[in-house]
GUTORKE-223041 format. One line per field, with one value per residue: z, y, x of N, C-alpha, C, O, CB in turn; chain; residue in one letter. Coordinates in nm, 3 decimals. Atoms other than C-alpha are relative to their C-alpha. Glycine has a CB too. Layout:
# GUTORKE-223041
nup = c(Z:...)
nnorth = c(Y:...)
neast = c(X:...)
caup = c(Z:...)
canorth = c(Y:...)
caeast = c(X:...)
cup = c(Z:...)
cnorth = c(Y:...)
ceast = c(X:...)
oup = c(Z:...)
onorth = c(Y:...)
oeast = c(X:...)
cbup = c(Z:...)
cbnorth = c(Y:...)
cbeast = c(X:...)
cadena = c(A:...)
residuo = c(A:...)
//
This chain:
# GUTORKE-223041
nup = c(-0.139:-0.081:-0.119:-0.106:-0.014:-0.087:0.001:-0.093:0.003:-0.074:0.018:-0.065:-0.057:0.008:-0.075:0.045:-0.057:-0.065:-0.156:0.018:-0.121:-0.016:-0.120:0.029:-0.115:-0.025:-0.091:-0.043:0.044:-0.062:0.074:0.108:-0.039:0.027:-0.115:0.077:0.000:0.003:-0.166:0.023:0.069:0.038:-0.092:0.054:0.053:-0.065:-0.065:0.113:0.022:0.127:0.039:0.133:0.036:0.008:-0.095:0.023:-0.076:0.043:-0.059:0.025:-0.024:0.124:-0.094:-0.061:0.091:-0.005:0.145:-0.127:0.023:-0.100:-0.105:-0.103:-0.071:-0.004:0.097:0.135:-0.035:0.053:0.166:0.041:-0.028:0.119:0.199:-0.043:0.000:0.077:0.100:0.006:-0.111:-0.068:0.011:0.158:0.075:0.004:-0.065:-0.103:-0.061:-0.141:-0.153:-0.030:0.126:0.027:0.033:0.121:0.035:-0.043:0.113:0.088:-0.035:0.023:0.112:0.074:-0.018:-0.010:-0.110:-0.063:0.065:-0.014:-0.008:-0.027:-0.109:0.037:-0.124:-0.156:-0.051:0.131:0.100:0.050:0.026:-0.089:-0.027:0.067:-0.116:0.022:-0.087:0.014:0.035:-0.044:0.107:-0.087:-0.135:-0.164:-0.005:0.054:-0.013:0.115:0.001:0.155:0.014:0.035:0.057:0.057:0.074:-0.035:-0.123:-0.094:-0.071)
nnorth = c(-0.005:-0.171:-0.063:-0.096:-0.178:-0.043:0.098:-0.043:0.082:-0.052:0.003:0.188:0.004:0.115:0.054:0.101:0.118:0.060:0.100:0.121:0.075:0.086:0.042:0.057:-0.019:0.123:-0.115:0.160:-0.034:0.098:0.063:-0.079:-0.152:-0.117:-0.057:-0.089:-0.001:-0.092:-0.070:0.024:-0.080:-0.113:0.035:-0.039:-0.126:-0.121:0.037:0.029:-0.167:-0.012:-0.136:0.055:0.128:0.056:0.110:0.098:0.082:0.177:0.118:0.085:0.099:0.049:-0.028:-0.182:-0.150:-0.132:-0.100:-0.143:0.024:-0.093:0.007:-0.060:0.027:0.114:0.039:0.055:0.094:0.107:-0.032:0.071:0.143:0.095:-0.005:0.105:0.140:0.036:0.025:0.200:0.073:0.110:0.130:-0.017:0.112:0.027:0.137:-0.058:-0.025:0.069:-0.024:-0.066:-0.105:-0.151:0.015:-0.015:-0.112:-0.079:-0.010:-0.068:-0.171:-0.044:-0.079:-0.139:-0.083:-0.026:0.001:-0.147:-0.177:-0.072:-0.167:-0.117:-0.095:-0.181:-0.059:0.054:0.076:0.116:-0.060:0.092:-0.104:-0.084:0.159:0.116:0.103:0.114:0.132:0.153:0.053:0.124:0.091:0.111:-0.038:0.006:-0.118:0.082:-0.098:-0.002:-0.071:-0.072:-0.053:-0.120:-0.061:-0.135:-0.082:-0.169:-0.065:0.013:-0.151)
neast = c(-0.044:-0.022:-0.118:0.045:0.039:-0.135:-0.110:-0.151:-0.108:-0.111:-0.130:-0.055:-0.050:-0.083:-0.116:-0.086:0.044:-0.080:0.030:0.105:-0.005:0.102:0.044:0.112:0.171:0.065:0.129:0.108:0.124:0.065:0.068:0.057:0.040:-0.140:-0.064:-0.059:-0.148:-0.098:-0.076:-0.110:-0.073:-0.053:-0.089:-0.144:-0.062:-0.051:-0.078:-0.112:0.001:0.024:0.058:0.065:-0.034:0.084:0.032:0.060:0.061:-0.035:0.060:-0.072:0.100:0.066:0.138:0.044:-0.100:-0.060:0.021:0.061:0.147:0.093:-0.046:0.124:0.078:0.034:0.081:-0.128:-0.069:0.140:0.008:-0.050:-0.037:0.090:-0.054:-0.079:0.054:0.073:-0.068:-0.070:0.102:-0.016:0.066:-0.007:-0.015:-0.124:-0.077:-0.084:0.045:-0.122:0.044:0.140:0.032:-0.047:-0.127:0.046:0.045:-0.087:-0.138:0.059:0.057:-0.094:-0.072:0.104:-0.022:-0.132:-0.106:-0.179:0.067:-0.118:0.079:-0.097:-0.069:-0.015:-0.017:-0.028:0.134:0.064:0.095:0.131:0.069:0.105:0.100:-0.111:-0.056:-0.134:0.095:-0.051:0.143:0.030:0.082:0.014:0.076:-0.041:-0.099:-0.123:-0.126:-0.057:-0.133:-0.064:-0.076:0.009:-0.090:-0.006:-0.079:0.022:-0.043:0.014:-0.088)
caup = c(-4.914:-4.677:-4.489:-4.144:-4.036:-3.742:-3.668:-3.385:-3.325:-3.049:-3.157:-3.217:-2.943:-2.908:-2.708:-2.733:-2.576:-2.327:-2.046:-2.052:-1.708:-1.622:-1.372:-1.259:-1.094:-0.936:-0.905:-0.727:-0.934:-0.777:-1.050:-1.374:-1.389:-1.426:-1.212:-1.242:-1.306:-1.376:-0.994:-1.052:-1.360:-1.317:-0.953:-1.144:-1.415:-1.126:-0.911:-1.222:-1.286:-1.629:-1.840:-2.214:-2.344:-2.351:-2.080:-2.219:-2.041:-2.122:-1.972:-1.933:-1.902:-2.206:-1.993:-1.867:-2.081:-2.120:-2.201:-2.161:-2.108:-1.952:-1.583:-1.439:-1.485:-1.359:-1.605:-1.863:-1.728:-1.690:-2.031:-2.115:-1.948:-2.092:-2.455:-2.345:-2.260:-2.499:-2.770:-2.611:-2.391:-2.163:-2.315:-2.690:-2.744:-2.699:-2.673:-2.474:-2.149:-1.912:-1.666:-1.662:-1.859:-1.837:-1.984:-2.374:-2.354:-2.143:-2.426:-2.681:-2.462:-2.451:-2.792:-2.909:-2.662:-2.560:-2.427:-2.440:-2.460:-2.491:-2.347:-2.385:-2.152:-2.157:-1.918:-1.633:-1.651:-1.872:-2.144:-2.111:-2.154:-1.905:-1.912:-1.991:-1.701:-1.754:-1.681:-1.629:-1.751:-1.534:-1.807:-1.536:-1.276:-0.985:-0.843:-1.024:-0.952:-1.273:-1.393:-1.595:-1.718:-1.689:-1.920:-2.001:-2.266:-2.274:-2.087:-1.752:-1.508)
canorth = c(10.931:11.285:11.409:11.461:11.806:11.801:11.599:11.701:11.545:11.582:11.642:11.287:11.223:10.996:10.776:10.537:10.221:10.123:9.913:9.598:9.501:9.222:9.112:8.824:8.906:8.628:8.700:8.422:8.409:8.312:8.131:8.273:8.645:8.955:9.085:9.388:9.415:9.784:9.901:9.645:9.740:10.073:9.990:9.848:10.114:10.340:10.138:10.085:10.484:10.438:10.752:10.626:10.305:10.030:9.765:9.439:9.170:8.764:8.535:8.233:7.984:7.824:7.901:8.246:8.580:8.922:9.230:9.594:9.669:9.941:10.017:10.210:10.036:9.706:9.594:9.566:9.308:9.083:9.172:9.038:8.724:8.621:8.694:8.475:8.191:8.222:8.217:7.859:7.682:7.400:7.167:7.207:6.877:6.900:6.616:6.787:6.768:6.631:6.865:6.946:7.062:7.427:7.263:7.328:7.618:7.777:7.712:7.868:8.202:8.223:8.257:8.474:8.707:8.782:8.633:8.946:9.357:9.576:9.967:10.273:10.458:10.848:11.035:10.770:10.637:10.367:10.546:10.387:10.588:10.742:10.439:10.171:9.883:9.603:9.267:8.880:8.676:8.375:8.119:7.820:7.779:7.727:7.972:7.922:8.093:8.250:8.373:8.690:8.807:9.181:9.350:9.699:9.862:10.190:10.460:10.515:10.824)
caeast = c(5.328:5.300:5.579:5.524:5.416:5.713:6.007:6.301:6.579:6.856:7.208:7.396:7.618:7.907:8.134:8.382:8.253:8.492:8.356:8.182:8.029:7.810:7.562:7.355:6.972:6.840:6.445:6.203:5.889:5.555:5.428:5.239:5.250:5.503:5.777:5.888:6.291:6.340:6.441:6.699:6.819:6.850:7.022:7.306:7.321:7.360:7.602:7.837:7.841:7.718:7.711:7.634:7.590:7.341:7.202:7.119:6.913:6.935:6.693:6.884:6.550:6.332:5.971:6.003:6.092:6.124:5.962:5.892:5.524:5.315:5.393:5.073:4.775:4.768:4.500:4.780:4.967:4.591:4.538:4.808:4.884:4.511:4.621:4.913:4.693:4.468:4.738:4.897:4.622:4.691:4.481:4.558:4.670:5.033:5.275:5.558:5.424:5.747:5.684:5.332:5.071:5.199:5.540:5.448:5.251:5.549:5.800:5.548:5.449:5.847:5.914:5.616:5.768:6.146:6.479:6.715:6.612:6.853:6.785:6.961:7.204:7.168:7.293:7.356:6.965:6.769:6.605:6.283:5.982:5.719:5.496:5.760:5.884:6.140:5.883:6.039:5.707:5.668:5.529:5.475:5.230:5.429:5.746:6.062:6.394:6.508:6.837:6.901:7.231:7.255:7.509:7.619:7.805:7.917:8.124:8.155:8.242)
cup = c(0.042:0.056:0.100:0.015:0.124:0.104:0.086:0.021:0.100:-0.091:0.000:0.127:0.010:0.069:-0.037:0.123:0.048:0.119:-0.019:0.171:0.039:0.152:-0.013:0.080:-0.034:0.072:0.020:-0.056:0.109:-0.057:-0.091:-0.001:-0.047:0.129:-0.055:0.040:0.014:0.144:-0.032:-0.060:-0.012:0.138:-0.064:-0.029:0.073:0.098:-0.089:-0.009:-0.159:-0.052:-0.136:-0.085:-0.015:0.091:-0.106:0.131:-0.089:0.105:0.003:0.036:-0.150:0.036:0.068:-0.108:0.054:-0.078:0.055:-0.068:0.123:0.158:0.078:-0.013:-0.021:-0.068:-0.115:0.005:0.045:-0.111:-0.087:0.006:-0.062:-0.151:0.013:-0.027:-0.079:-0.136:0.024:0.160:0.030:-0.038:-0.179:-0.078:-0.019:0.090:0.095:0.154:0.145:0.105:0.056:-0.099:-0.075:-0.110:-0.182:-0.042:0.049:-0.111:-0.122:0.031:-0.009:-0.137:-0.079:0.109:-0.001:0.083:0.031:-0.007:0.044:0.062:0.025:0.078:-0.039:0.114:0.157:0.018:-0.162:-0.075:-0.040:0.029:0.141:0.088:0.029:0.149:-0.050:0.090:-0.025:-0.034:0.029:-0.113:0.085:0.077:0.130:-0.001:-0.057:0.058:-0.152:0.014:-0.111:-0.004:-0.020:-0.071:-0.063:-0.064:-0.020:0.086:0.115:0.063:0.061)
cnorth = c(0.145:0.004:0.031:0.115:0.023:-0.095:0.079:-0.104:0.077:0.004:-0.141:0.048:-0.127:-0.054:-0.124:-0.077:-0.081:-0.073:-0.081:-0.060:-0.063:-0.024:-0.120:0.046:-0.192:0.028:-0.170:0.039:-0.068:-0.074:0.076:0.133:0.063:0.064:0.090:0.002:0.149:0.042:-0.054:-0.004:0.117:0.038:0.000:0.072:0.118:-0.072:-0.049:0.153:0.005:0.117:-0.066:-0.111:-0.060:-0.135:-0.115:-0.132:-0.112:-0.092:-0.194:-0.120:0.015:0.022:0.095:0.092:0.149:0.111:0.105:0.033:0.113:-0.050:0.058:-0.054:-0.240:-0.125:-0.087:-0.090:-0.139:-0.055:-0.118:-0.144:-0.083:-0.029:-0.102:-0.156:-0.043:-0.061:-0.156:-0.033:-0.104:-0.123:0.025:-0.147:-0.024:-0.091:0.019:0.053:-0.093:0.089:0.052:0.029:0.141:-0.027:0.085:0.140:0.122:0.053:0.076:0.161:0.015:0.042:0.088:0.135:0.019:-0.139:0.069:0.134:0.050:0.119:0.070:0.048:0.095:0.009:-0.069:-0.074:-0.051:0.115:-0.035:0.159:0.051:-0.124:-0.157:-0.055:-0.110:-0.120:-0.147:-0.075:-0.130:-0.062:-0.104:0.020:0.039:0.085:-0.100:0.113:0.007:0.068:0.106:0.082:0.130:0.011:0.163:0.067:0.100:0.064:0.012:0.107:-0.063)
ceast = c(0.013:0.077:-0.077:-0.003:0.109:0.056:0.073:0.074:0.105:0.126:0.039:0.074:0.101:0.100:0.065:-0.065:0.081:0.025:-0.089:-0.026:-0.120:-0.040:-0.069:-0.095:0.002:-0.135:-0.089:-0.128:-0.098:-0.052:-0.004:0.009:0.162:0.053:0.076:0.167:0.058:0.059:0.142:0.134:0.059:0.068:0.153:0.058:0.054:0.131:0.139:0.065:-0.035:-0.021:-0.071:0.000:-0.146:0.007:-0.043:-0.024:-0.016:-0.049:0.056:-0.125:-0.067:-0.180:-0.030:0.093:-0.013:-0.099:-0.005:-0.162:-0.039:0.048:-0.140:-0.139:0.055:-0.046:0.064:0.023:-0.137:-0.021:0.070:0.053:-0.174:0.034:0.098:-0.036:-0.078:0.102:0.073:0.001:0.063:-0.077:-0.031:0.048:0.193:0.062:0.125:-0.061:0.099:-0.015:-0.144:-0.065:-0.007:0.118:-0.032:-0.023:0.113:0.072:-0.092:0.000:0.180:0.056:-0.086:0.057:0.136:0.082:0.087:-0.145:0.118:-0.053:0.090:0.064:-0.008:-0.008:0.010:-0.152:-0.046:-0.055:-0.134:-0.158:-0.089:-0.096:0.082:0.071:0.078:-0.111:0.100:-0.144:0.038:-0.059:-0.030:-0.058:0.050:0.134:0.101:0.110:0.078:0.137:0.018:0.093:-0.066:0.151:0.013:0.140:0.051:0.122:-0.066:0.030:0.102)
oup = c(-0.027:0.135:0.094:-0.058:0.129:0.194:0.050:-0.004:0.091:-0.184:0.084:0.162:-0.019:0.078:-0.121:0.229:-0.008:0.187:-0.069:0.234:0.042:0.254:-0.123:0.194:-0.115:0.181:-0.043:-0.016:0.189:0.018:-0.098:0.097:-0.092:0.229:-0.156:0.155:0.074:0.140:-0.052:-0.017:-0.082:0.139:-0.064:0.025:0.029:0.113:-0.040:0.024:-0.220:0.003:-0.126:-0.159:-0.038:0.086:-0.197:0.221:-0.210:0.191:-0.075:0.122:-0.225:-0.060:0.125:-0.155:0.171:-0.197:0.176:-0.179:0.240:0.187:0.184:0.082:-0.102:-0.065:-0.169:-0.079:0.018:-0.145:-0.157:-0.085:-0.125:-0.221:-0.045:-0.099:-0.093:-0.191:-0.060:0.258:-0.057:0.025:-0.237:-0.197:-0.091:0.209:0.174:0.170:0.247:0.218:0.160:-0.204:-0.181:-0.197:-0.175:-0.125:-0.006:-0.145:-0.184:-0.046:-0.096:-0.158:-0.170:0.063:-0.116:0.169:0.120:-0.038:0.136:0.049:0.111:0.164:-0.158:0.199:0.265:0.115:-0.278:-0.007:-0.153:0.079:0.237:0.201:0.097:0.227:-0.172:0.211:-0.130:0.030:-0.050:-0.169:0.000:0.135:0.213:-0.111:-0.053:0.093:-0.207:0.114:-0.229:0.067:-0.083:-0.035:-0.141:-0.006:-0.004:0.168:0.130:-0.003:0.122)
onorth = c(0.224:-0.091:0.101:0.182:0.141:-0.151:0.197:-0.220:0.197:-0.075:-0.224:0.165:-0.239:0.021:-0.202:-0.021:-0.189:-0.092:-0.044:-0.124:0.003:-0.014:-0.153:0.073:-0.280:0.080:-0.275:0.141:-0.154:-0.139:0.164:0.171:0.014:0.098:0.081:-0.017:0.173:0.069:0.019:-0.015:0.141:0.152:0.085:0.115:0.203:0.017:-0.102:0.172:0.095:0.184:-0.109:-0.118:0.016:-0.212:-0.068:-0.160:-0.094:-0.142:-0.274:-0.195:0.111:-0.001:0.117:0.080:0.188:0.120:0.128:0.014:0.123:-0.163:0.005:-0.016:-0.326:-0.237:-0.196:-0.159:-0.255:-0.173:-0.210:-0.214:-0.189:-0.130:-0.204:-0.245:-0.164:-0.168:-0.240:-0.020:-0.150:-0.229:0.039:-0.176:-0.106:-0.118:-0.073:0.173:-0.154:0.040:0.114:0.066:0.179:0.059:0.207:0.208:0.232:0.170:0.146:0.253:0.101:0.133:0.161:0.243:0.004:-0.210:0.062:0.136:0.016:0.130:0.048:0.072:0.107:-0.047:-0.012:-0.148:-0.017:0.214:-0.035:0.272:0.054:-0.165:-0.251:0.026:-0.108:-0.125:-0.161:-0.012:-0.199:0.019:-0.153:0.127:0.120:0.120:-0.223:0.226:-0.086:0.123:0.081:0.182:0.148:-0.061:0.213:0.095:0.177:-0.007:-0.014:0.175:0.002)
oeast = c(0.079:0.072:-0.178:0.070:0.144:-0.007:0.069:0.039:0.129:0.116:0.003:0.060:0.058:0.198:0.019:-0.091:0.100:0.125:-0.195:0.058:-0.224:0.029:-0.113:-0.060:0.032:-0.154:-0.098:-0.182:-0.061:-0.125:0.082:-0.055:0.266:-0.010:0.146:0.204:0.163:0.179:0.239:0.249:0.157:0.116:0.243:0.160:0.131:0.215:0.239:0.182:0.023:-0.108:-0.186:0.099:-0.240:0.102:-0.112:0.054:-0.031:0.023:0.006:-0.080:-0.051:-0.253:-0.137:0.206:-0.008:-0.131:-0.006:-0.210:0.000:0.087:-0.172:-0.207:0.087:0.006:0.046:-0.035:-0.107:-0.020:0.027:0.096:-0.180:0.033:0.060:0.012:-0.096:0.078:0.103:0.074:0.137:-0.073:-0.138:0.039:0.250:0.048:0.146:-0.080:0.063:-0.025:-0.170:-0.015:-0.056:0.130:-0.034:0.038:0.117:0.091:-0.011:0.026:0.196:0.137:-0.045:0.019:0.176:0.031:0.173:-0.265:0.192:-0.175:0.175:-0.021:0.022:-0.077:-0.001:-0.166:-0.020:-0.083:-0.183:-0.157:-0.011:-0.121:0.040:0.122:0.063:-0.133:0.161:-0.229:0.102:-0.133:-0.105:-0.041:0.009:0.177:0.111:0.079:0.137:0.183:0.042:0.080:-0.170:0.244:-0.068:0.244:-0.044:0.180:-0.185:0.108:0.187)
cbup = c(0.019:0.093:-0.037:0.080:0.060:0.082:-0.139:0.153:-0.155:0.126:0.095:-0.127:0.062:-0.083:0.126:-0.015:-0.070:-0.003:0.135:-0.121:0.101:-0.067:0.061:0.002:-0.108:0.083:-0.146:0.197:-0.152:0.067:0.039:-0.013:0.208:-0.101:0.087:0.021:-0.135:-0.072:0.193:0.003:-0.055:-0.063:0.057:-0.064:-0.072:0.098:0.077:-0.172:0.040:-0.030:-0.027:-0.071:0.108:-0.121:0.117:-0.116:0.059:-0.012:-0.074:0.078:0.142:-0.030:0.087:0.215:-0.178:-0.069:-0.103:-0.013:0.023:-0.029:0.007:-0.023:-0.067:0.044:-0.048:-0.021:0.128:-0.003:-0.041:-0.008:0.211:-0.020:-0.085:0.132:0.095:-0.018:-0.019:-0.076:-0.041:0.121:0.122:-0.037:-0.158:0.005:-0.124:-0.072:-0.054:-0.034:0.049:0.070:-0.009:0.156:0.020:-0.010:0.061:0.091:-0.066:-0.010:0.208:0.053:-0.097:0.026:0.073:0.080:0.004:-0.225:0.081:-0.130:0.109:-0.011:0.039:-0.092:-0.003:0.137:0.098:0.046:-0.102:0.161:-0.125:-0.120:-0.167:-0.131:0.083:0.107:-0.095:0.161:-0.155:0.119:-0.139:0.047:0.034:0.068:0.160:-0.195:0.128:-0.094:-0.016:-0.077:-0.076:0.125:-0.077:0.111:-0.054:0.103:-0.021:0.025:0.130)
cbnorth = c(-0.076:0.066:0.142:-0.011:0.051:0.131:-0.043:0.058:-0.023:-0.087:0.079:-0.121:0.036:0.001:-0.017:0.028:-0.062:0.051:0.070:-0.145:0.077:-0.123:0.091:-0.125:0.147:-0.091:0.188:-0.044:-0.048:0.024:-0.044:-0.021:0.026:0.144:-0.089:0.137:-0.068:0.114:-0.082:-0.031:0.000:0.101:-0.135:-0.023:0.051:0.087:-0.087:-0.063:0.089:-0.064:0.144:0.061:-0.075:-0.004:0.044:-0.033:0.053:-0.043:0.018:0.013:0.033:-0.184:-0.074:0.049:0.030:-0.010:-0.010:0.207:-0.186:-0.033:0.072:0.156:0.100:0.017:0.114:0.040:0.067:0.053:0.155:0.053:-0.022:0.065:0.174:0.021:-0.032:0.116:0.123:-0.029:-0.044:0.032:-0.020:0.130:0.032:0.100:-0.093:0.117:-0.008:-0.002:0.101:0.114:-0.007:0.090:-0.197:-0.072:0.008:-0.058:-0.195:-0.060:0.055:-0.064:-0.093:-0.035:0.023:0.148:-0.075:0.057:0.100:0.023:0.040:0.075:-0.008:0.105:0.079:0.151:0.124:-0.141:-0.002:-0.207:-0.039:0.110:-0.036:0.087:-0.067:0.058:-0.032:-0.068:0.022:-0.003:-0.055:-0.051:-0.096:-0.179:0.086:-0.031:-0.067:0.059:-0.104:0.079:-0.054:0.097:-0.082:0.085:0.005:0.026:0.107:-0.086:0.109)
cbeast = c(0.134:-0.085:0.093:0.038:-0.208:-0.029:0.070:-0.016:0.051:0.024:0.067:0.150:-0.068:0.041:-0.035:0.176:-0.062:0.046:-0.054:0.083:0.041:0.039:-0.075:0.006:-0.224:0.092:-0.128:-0.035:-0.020:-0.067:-0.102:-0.121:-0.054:-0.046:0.075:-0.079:0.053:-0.054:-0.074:-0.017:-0.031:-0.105:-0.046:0.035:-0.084:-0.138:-0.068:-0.073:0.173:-0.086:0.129:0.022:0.100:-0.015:-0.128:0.071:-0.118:0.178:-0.129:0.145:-0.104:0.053:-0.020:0.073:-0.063:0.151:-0.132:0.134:-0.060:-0.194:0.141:-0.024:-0.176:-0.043:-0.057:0.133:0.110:-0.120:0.087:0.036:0.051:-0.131:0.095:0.009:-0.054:-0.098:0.093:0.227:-0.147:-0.021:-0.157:0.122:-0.098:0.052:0.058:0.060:-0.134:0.193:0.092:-0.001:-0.072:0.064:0.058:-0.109:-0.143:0.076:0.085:-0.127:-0.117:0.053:0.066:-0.236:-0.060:0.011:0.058:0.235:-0.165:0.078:-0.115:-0.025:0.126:-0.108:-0.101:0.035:-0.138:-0.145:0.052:-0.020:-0.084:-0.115:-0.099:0.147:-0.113:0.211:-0.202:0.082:-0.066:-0.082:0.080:0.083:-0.070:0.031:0.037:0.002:0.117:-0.088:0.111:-0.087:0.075:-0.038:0.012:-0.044:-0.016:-0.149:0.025:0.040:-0.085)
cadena = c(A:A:A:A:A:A:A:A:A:A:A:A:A:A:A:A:A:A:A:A:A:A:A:A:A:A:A:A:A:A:A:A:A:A:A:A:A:A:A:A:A:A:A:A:A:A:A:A:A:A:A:A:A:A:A:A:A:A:A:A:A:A:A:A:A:A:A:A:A:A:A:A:A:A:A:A:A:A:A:A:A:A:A:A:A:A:A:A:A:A:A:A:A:A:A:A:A:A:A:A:A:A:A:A:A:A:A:A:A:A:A:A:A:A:A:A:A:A:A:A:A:A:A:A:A:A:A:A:A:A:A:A:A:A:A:A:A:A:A:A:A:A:A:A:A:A:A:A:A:A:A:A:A:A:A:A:A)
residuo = c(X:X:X:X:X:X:X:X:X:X:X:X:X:X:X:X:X:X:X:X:X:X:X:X:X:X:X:X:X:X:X:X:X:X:X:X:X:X:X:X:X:X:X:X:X:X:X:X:X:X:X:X:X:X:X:X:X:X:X:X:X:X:X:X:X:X:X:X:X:X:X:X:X:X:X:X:X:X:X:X:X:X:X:X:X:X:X:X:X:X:X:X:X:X:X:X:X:X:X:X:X:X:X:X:X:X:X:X:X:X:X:X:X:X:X:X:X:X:X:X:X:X:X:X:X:X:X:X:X:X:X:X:X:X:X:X:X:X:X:X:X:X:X:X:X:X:X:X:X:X:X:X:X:X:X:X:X)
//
């Protein structure tokens, strides 16, 4: 095994974790596809006064999830809802089909991807990267109204 050739590292930093404050979003899907959440998330984080801590997100549905996933091209989010379908087709032969033939494949694309993510607090904003968006992943054809607990850990100003 080689050692990397160069490694940095910030200073730790540390707080006592003394505020717990929750939200719910309520986002109307239009069907299949991704919606993006971070604005909202990082709304709260700023309307809380968050300095350091951690946001977590909790999809409270069995047919839509969670993830973070490229934000600038478009393409991505295609990409990926084929890989999606390809991985659990509508006509695979499944017997769970009470609300449709999306019903099945929903509950599958949900657990190959998320129902929580957690993301950093520094300095009062998400810690998410450059590229990096907060998506809800419709799994169902038609619009649903989902529900996801926001929560954040952490000091506060």
């Amino acid at each position: 095994m080689t050692s990397p050739k160069s490694l940095s590292r910030t200073p730790p930093s540390a707080v006592a974790a003394t505020t717990i404050v929750s939200s719910q979003l309520t986002a109307q899907t239009a069907g299949a596809g991704f919606t993006n959440l971070t604005a909202e998330v990082a709304k709260f984080v700023r309307e809380i006064d968050a300095r350091e801590g951690a946001v977590t997100l909790f999809i409270r549905h069995t047919s839509a999830s969670l993830t973070i996933q490229e934000n600038a091209d478009p393409t991505v989010l295609d990409d990926l809802m084929t890989a999606l379908q390809r991985a659990a087709p509508e006509n695979a032969g499944w017997r769970h089909d009470t609300e449709g033939p999306d019903d099945m494949p929903a509950h599958i694309k949900t657990m190959l991807t998320a129902t929580s993510l957690q993301i950093p607090v520094l300095r009062g904003a998400l810690a998410l990267g450059t590229w990096q968006a907060i998506y809800l992943i419709e799994h169902r054809a038609r619009p649903h109204r989902r529900e996801v607990v926001l929560q954040f850990i952490g000091s506060v100003n």
